[in-house]
The first five atom37 places (N, CA, C, CB, O) and aatype in JSON, in Angstrom:
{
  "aatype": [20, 20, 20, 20, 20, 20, 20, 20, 20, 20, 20, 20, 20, 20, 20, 20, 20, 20, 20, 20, 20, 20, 20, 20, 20, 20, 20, 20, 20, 20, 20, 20, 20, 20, 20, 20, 20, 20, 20, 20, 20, 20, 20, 20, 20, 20, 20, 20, 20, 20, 20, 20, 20, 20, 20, 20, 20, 20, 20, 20, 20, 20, 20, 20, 20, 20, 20, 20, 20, 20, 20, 20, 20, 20, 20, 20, 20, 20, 20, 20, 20, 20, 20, 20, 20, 20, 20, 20, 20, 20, 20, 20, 20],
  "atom_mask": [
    [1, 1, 1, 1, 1],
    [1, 1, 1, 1, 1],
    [1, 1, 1, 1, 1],
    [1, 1, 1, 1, 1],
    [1, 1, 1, 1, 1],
    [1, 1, 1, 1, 1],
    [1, 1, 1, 1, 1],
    [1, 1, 1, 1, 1],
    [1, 1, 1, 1, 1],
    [1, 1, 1, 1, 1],
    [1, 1, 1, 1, 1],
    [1, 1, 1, 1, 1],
    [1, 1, 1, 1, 1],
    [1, 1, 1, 1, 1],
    [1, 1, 1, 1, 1],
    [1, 1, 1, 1, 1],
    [1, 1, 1, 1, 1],
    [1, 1, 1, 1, 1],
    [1, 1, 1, 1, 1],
    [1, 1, 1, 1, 1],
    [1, 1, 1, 1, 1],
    [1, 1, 1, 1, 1],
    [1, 1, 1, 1, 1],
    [1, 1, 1, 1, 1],
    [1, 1, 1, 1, 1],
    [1, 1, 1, 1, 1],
    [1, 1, 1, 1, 1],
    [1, 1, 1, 1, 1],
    [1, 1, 1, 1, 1],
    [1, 1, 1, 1, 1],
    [1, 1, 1, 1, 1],
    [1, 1, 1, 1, 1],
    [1, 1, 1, 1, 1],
    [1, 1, 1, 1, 1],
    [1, 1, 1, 1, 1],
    [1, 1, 1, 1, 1],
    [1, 1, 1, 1, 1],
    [1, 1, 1, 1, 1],
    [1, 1, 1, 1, 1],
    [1, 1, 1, 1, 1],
    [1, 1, 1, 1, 1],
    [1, 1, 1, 1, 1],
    [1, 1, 1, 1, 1],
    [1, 1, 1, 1, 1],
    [1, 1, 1, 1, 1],
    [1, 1, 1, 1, 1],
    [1, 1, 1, 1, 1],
    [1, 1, 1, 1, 1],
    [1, 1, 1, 1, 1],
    [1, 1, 1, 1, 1],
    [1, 1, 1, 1, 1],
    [1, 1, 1, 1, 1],
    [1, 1, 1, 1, 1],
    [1, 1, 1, 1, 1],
    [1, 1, 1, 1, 1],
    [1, 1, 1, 1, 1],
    [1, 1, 1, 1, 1],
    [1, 1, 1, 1, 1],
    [1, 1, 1, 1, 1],
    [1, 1, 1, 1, 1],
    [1, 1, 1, 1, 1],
    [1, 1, 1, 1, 1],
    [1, 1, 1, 1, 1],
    [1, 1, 1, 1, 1],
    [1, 1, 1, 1, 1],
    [1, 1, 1, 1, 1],
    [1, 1, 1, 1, 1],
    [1, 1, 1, 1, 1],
    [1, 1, 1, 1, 1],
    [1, 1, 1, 1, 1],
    [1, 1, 1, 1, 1],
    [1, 1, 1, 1, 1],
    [1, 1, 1, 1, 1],
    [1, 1, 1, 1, 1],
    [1, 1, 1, 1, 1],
    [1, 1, 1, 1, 1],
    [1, 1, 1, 1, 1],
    [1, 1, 1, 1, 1],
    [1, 1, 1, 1, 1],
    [1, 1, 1, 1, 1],
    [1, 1, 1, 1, 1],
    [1, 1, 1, 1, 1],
    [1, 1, 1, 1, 1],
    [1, 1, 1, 1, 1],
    [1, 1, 1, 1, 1],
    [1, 1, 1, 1, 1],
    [1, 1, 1, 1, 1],
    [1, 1, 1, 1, 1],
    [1, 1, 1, 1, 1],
    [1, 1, 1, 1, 1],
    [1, 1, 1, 1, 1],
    [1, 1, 1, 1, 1],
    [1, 1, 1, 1, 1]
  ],
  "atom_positions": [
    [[121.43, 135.64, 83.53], [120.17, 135.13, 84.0], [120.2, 135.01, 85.53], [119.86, 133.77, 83.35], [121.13, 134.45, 86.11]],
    [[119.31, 135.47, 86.07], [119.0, 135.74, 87.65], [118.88, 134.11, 88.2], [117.31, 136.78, 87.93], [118.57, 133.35, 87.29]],
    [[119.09, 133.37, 89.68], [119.23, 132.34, 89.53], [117.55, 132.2, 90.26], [120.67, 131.75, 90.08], [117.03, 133.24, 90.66]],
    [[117.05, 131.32, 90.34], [115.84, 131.41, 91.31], [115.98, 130.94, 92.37], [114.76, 130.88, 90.96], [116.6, 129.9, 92.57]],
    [[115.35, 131.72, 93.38], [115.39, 131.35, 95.06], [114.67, 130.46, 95.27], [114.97, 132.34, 96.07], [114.0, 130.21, 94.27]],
    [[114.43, 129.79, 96.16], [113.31, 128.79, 96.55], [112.55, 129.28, 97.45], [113.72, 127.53, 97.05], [112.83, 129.01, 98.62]],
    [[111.33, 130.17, 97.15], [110.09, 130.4, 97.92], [108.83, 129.88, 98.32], [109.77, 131.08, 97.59], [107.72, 129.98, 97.8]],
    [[109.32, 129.14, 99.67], [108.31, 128.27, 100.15], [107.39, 128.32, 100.36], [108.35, 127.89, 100.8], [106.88, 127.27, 100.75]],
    [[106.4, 129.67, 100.27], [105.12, 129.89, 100.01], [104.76, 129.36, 98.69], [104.84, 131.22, 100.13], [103.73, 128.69, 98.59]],
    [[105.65, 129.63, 97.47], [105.39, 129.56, 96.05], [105.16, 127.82, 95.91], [106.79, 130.28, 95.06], [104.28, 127.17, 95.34]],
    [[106.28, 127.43, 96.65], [106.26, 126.16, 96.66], [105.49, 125.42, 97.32], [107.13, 125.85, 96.87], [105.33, 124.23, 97.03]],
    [[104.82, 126.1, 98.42], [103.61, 125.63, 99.45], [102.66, 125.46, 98.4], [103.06, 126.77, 100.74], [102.46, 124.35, 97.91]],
    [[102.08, 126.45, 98.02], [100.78, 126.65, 96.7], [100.8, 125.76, 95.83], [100.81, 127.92, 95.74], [99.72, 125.18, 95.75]],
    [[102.05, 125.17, 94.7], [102.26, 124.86, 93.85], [102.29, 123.34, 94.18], [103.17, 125.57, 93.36], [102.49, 122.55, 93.26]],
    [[102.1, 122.89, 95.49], [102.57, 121.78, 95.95], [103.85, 120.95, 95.86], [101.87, 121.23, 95.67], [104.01, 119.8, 96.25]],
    [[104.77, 121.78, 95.25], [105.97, 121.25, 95.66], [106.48, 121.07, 96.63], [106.64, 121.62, 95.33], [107.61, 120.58, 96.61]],
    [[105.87, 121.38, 97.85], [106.78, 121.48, 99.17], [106.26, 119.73, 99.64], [106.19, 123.14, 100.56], [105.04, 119.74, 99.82]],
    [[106.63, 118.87, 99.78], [106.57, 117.79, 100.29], [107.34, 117.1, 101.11], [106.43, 117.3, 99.64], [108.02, 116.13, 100.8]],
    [[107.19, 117.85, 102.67], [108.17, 117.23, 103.62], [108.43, 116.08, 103.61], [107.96, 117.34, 104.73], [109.55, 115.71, 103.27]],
    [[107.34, 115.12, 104.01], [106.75, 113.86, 103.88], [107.62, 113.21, 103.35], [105.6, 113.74, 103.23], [107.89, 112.23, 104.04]],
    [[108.57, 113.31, 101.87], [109.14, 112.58, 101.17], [110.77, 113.18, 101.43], [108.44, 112.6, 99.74], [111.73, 112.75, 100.79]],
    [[110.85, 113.99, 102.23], [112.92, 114.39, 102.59], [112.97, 114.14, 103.84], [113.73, 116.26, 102.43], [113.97, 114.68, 104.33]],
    [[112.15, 113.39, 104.85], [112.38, 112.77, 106.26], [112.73, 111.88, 106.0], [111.51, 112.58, 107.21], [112.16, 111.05, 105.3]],
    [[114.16, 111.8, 106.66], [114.9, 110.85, 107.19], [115.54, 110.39, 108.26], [115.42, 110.82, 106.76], [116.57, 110.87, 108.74]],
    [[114.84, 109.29, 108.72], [115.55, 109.39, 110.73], [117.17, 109.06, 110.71], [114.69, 107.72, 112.11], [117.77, 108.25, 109.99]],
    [[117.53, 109.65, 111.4], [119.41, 109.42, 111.49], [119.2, 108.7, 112.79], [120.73, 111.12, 111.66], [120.1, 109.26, 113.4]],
    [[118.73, 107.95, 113.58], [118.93, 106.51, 114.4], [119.23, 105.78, 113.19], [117.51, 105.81, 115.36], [118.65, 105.68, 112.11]],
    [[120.74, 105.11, 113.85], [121.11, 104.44, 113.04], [120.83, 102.96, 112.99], [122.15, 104.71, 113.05], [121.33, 102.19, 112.17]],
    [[119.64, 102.52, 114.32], [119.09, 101.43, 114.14], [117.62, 101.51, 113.41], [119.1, 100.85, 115.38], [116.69, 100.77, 113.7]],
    [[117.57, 102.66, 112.29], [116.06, 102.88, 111.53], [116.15, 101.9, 110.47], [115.72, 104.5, 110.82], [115.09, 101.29, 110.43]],
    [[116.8, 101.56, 109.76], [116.8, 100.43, 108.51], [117.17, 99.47, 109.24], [117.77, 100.58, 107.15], [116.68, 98.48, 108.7]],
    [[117.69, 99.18, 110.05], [117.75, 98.06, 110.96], [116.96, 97.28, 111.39], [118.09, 98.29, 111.79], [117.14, 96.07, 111.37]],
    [[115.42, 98.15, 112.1], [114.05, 97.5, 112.28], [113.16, 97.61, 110.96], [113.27, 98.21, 113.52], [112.4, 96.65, 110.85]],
    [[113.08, 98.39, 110.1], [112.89, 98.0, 108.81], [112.84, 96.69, 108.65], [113.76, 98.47, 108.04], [111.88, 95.92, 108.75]],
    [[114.31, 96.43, 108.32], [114.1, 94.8, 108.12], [113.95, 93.63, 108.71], [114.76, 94.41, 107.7], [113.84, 92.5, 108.24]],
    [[113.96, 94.16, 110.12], [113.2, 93.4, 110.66], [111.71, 93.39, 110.95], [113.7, 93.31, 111.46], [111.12, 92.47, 111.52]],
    [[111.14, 94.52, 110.5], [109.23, 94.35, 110.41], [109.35, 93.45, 108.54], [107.93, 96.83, 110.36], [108.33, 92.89, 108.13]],
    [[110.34, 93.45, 107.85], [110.1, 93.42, 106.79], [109.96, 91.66, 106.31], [111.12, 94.34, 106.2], [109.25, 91.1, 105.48]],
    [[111.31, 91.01, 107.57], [111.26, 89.79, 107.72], [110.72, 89.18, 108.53], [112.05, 89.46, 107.73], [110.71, 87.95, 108.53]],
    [[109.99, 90.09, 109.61], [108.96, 88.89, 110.04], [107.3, 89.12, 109.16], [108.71, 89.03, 112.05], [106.46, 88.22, 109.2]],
    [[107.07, 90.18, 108.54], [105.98, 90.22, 107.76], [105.97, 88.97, 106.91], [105.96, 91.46, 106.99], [104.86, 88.45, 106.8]],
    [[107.27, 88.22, 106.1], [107.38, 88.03, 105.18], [107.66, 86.02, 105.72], [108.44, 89.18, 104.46], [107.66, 84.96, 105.1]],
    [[107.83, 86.4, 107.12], [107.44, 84.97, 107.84], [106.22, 84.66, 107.96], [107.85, 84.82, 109.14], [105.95, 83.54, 107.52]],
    [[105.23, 85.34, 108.47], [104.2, 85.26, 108.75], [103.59, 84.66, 107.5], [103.78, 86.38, 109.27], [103.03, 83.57, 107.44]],
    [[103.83, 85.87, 106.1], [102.98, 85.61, 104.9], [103.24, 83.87, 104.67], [103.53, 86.69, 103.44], [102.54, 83.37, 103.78]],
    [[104.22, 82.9, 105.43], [104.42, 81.43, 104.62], [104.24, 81.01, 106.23], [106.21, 80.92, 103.49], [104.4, 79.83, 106.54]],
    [[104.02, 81.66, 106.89], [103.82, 80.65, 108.23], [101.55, 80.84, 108.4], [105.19, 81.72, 110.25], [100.69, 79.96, 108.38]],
    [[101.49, 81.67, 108.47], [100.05, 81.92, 108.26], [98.75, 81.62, 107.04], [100.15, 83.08, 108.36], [99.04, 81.66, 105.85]],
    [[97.48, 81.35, 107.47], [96.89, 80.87, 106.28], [96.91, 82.65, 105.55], [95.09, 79.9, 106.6], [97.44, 83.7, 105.9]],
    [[95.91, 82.18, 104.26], [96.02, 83.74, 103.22], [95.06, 84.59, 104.71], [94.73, 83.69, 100.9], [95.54, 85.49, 105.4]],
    [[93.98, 84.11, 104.84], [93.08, 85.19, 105.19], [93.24, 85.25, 106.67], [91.55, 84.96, 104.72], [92.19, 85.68, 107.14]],
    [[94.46, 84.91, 108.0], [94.97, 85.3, 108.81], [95.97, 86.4, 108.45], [95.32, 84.34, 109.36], [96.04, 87.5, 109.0]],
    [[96.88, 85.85, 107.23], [97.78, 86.85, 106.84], [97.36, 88.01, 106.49], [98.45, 86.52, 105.95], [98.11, 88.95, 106.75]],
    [[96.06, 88.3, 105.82], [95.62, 89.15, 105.29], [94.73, 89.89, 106.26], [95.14, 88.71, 104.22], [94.24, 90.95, 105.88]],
    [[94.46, 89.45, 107.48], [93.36, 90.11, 108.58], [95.11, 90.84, 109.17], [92.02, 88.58, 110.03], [95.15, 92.07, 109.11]],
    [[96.34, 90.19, 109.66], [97.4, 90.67, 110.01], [98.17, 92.02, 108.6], [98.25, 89.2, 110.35], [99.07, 92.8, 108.91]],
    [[97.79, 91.99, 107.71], [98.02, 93.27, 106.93], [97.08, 94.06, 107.22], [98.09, 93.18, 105.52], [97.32, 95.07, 106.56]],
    [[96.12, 94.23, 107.81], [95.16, 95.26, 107.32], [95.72, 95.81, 109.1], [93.08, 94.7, 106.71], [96.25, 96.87, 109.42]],
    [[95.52, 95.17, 109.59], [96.22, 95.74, 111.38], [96.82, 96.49, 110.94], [97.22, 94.86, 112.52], [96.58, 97.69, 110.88]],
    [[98.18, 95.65, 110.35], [99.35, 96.49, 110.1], [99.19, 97.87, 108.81], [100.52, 95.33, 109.63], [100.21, 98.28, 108.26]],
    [[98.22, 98.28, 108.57], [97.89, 99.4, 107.59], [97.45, 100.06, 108.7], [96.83, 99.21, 106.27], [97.96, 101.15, 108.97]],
    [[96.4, 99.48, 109.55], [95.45, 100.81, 110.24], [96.44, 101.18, 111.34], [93.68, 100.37, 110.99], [96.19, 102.1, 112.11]],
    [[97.41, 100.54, 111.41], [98.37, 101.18, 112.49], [99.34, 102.15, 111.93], [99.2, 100.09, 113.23], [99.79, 103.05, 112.63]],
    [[99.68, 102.01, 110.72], [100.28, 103.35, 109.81], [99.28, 104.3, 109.07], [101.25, 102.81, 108.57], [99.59, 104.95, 108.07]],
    [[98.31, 104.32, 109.52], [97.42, 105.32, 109.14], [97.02, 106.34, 110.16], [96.3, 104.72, 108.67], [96.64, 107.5, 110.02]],
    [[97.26, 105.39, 111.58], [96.54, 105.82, 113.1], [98.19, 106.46, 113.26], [95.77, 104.19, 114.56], [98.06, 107.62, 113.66]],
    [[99.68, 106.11, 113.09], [100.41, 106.9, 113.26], [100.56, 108.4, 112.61], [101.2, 106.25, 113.14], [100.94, 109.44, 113.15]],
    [[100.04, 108.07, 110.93], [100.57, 108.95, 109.83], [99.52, 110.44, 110.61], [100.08, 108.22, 107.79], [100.04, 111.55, 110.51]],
    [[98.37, 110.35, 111.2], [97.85, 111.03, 111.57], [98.67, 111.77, 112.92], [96.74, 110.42, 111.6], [98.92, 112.96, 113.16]],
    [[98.99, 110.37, 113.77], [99.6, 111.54, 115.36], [100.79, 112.16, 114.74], [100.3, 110.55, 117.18], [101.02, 113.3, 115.14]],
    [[101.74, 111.59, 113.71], [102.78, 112.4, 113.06], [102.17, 113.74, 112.37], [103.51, 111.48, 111.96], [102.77, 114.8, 112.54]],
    [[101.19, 113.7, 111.74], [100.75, 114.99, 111.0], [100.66, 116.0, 112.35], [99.09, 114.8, 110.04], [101.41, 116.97, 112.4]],
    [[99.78, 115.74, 113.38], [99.58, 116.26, 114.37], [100.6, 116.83, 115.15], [99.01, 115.56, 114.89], [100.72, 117.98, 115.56]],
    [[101.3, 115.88, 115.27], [102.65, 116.67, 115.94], [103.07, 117.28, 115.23], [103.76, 116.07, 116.41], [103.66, 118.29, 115.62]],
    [[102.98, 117.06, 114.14], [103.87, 117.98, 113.49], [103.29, 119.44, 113.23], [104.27, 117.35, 112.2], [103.99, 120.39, 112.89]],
    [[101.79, 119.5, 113.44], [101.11, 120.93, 113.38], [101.56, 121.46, 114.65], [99.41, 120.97, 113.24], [102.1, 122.57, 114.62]],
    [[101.4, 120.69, 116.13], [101.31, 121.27, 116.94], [102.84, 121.51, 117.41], [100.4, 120.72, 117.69], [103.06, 121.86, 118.57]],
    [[103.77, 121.35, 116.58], [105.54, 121.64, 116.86], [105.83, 123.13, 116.07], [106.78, 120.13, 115.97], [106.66, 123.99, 116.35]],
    [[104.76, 123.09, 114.91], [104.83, 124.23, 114.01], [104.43, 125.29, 114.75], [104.04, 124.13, 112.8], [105.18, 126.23, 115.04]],
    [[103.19, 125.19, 115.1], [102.42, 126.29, 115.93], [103.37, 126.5, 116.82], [101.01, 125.93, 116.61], [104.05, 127.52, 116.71]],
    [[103.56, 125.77, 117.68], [104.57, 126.52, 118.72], [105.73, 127.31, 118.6], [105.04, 125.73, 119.41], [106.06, 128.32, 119.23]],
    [[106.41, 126.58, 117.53], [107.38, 127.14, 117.42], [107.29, 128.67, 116.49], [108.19, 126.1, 116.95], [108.26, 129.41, 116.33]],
    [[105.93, 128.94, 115.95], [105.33, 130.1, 115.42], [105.03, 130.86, 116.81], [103.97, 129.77, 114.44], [105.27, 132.07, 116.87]],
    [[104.64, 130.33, 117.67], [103.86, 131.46, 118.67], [105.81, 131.62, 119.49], [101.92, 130.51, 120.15], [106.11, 132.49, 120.31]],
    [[106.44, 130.91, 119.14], [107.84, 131.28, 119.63], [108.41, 132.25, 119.53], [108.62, 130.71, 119.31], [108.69, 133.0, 120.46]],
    [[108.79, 132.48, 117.95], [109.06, 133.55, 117.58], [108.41, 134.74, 117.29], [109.49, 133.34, 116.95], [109.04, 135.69, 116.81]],
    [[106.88, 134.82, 117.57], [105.76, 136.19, 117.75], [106.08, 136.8, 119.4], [103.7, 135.52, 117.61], [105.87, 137.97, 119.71]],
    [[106.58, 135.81, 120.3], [106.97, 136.09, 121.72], [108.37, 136.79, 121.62], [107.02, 134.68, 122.65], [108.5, 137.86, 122.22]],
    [[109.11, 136.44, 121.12], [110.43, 136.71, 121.35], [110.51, 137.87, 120.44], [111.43, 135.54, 121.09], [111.33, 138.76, 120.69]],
    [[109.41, 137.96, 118.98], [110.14, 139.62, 118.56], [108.97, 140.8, 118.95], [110.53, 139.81, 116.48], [108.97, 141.97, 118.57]],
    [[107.93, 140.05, 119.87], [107.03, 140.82, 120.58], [107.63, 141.85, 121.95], [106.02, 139.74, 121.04], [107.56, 143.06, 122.17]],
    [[108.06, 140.99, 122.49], [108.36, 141.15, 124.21], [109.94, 142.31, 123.68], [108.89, 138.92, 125.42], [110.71, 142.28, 122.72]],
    [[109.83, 143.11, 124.78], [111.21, 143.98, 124.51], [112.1, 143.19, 125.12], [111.32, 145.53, 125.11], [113.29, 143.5, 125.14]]
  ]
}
């Protein structure tokens, strides 16, 4: 039995390709501030009333929504380049 390759077009289509979920930052102070957004969130929730705490979650959403976007972005505009990279380099003699 032939083994199967992994063809990332096939897998583009099929939606298996999900970068999104195999990024992992190697700063090794990344779980480090983790828990620290994780423990002062979790101060706030017993130091704050509900509906301060809850006006301070929704911040903290629209600010990972306003990133998840400049990350998508960069990340198109790192692709593209690095596409018009290699159209230069096997273009040019």
């Amino acid at each position: 039995m032939k083994d199967k390759v992994s063809n990332l077009i096939e897998d583009l289509f099929h939606g298996k390709l999900r970068l999104d979920e195999s990024i992992h930052p190697e700063q090794a102070e990344y779980q480090e501030i983790n828990r620290q957004i994780s423990d002062l969130m979790q101060d706030y929730k017993t130091q704050l009333a509900e509906n301060e705490y809850d006006a301070l979650e929704q911040l903290v959403d629209l600010i990972g929504q306003s990133t998840s976007m400049y990350v998508e972005a960069a990340f198109e505009k790192g692709f593209r380049t690095g596409g018009k990279l290699i159209i230069e380099v096997l273009c040019k003699p």
